[in-house]
C-alpha positions as CSV (number, residue, x, y, z in Angstrom):
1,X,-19.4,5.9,42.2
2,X,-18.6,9.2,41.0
3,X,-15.2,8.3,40.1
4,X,-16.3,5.1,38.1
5,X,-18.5,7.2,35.9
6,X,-16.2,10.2,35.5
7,X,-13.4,7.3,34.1
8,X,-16.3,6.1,32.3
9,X,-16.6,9.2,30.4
10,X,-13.1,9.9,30.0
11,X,-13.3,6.4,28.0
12,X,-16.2,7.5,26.0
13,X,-14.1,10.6,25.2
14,X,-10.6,8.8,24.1
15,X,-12.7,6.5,22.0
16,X,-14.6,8.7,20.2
17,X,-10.8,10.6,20.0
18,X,-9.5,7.8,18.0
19,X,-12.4,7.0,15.9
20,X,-12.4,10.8,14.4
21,X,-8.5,10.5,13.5
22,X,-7.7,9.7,9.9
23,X,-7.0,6.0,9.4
24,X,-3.5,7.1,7.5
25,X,-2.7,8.0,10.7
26,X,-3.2,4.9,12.1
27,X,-2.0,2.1,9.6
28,X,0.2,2.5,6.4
29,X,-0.5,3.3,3.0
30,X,-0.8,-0.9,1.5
31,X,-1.3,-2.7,-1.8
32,X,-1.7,-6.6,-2.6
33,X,0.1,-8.0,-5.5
34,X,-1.1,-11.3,-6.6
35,X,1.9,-12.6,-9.4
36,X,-0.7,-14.3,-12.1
37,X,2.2,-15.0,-14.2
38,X,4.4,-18.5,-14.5
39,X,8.1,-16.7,-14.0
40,X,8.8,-15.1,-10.6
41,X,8.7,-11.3,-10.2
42,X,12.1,-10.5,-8.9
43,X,11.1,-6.4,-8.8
44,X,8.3,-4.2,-8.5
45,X,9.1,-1.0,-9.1
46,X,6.4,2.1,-8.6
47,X,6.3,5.7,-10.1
48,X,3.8,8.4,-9.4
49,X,2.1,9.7,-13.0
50,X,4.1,11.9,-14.1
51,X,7.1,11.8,-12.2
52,X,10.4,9.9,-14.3
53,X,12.1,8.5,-11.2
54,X,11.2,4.6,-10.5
55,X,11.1,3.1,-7.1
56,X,12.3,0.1,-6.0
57,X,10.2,-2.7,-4.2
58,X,12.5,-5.4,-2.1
59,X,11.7,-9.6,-2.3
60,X,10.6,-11.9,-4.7
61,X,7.0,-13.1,-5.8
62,X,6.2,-16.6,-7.2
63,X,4.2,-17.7,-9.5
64,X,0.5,-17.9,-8.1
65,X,1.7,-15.8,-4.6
66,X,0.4,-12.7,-3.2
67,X,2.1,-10.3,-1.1
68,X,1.2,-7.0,0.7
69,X,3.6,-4.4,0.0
70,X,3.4,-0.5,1.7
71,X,4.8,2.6,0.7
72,X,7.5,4.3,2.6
73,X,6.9,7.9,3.9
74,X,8.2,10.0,0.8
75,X,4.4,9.4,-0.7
76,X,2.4,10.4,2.2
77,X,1.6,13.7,0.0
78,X,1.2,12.7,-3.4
79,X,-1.9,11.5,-6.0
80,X,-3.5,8.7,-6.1
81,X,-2.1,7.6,-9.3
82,X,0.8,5.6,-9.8
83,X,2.4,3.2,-12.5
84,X,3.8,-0.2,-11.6
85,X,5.9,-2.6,-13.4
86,X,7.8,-6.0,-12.7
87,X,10.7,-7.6,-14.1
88,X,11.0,-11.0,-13.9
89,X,13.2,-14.0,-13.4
90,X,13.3,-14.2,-17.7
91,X,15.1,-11.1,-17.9
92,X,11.6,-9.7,-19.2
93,X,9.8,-6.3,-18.0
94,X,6.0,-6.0,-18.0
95,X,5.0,-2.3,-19.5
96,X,4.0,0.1,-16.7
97,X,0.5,-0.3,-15.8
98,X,-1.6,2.2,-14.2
99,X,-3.4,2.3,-10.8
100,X,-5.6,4.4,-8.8
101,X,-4.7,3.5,-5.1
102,X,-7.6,5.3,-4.1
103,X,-9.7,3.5,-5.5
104,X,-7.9,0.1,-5.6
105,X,-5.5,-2.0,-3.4
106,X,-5.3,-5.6,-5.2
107,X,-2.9,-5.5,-8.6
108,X,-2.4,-8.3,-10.4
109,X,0.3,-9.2,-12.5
């Protein structure tokens, strides 16, 4: 009896453990992408405000699809504010467009 309830509290500790850890910690950073357009993003590229360099985002997106994408490591520390842009299959690029990922996780295109 005394060992049931001393395991008892040890899960009662562990769970409260894990609820009080950061969910960064937990799961990636993610976005949704829903491609409203009719020509097939063939990249999405991301840059944080004020930064020049462009980063690339792998696979293809069809017209009326939605995909999750998540950033790698290198952003854990940086703002919230980014600028995305797509080129697609039509040789055309989209001007940047600016998001708040703290605010907002669904981007259409």
């Amino acid at each position: 009896m005394i060992r049931n309830s001393f395991r008892n509290v040890c899960l009662a500790i562990a769970s409260l453990s894990l609820a009080l850890v950061p969910s960064t910690v937990l799961a990636a950073w993610t976005f949704n992408v829903t491609n409203s357009t009719s020509e097939t993003i063939v990249n999405l590229e991301a840059r944080e405000v004020g930064t020049s360099e462009w980063g690339s985002f792998a696979g293809n997106l069809a017209p009326g699809e939605s995909a999750t994408f998540e950033w790698g490591a290198s952003t854990d520390n940086s703002s919230c504010n980014w600028e995305l842009r797509a080129t697609y299959s039509n040789g055309e690029a989209g001007p940047p467009a600016t998001f708040n990922f703290c605010e907002t996780t669904d981007l259409v295109f």
